[in-house]
N, C-alpha and C positions, 0 to 999 in steps of 0.2 A: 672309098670304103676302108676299114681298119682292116690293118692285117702286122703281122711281124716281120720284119726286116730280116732275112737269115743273113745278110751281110754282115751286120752289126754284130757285137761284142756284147755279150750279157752283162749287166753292171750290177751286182748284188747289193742292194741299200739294207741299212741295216734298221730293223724294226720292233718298238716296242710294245709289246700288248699290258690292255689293263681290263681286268674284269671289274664290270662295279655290279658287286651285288652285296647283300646285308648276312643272306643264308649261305653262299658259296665258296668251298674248300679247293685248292687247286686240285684233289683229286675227283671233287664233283663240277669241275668247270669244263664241260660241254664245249662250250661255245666259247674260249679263249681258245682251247686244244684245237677246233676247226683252225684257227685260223692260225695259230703255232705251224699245225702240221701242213697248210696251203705253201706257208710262208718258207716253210722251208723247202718242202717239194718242188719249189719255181729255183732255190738258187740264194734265197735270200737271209740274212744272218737276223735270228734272234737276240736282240739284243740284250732284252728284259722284260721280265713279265712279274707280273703284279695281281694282285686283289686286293681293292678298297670297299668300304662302305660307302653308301648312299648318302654323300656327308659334301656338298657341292666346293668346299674350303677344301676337305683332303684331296679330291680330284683335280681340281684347279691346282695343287701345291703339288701334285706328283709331274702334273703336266709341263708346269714351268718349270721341272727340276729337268724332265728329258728334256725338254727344248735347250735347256743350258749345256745339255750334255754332248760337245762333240760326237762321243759314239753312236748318238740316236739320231738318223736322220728321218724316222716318219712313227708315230704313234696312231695306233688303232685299241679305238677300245669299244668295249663289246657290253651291253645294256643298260639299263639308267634314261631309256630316252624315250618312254611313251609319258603317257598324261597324268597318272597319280601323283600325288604329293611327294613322294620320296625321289619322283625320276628328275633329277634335277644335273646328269650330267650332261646333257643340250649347253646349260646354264653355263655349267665349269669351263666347257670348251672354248663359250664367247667368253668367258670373264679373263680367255687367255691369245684368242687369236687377234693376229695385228689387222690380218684378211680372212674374210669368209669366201667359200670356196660353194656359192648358191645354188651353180647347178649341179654338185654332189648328191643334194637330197632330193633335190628334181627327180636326176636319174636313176639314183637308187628307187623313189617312189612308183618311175615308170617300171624298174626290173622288178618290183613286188608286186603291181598290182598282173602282172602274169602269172603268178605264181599262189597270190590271196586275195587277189580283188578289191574287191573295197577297203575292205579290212588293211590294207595301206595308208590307207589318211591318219592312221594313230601314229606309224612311222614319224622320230624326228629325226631321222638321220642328218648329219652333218658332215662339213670339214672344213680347215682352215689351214692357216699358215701362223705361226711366231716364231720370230728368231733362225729362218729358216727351216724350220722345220715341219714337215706334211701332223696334221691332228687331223683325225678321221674318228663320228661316232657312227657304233651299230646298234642295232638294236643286240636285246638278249638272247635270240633264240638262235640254238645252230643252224638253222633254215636261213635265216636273215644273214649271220657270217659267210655261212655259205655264198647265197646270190651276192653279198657286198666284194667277195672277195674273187670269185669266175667269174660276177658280170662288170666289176667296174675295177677296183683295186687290182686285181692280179695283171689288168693289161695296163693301168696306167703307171704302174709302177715294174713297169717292164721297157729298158731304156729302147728296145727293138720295134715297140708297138707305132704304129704310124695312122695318123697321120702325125702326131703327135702324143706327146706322155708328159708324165710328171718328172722322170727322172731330168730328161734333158734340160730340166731350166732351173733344177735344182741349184748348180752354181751361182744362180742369180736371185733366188730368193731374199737373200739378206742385202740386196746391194744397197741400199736406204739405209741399214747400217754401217756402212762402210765408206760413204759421201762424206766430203767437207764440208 
């Protein structure tokens, strides 16, 4: 069963948030703020936070700018991922990950459908890896930051949680870059 290690040493990663929305001010961003103020209350450094438009080229172009960024080890970002035309940051994220990370949205889909039922299958959550770097999408509503971030993020990105995490293999994520 999961649980935290109190032996272990907390290891704070540092994390970028990105809101995609068309309408949204950082002082109307809801649901970045969730997940700023999670991120920091566990321990962990904000790194940079953002709002883009619904524009799958500026998303995709902000992502690969953190993934190049030393100080960004994990990017979450927060709406853009249901089925209308405009939601097309699902898109941006593959048009940037090396690995898809499948049962991300598996499990996020099983922690919503507790919470909304059906109304889950519109969910596209995602997450991957490029260049070492963790990309995680949410949906837009602070209900969804919320559960993405108690039910799945907050432990795996916590180096203590066991049986496993994401921190611990973080050192090895780029090691395909680094082969002869």
């Amino acid at each position: 069963m999961s649980r935290i290690d109190e032996s272990k040493d907390f290891i704070p990663v540092r994390i970028a948030i990105l809101t995609v929305s068309d309408s949204r001010s950082l002082e109307e961003d809801r649901s970045g703020q969730v997940l700023v103020d999670r991120l920091t209350e566990a321990g962990h450094v904000l790194a940079d936070r953002k709002i883009l438009p619904d524009e799958r080229d500026q998303i995709a172009d902000q992502l690969r700018a953190w993934v190049a960024d030393p100080e960004v080890d994990v990017v979450i970002s927060t709406g853009g991922t249901g089925l209308t035309g405009r939601d097309v940051t699902v898109e941006a994220h593959r048009d940037v990950y090396e690995k898809e990370i499948d049962a991300f949205g598996t499990v996020f889909t099983i922690v919503s459908m507790q919470k909304i039922g059906t109304s889950a299958v519109q969910s596209r959550a995602t997450g991957g890896v490029a260049g070492g770097t963790y990309l995680f999408a949410l949906p837009g509503s602070p209900g969804a930051c919320k559960d993405g971030w108690d039910e799945i993020l907050g432990k795996q990105l916590d180096f203590r949680h066991r049986p496993c995490n994401f921190v611990e293999i973080m050192p090895r994520l780029d090691e395909h870059l680094r082969r002869k």
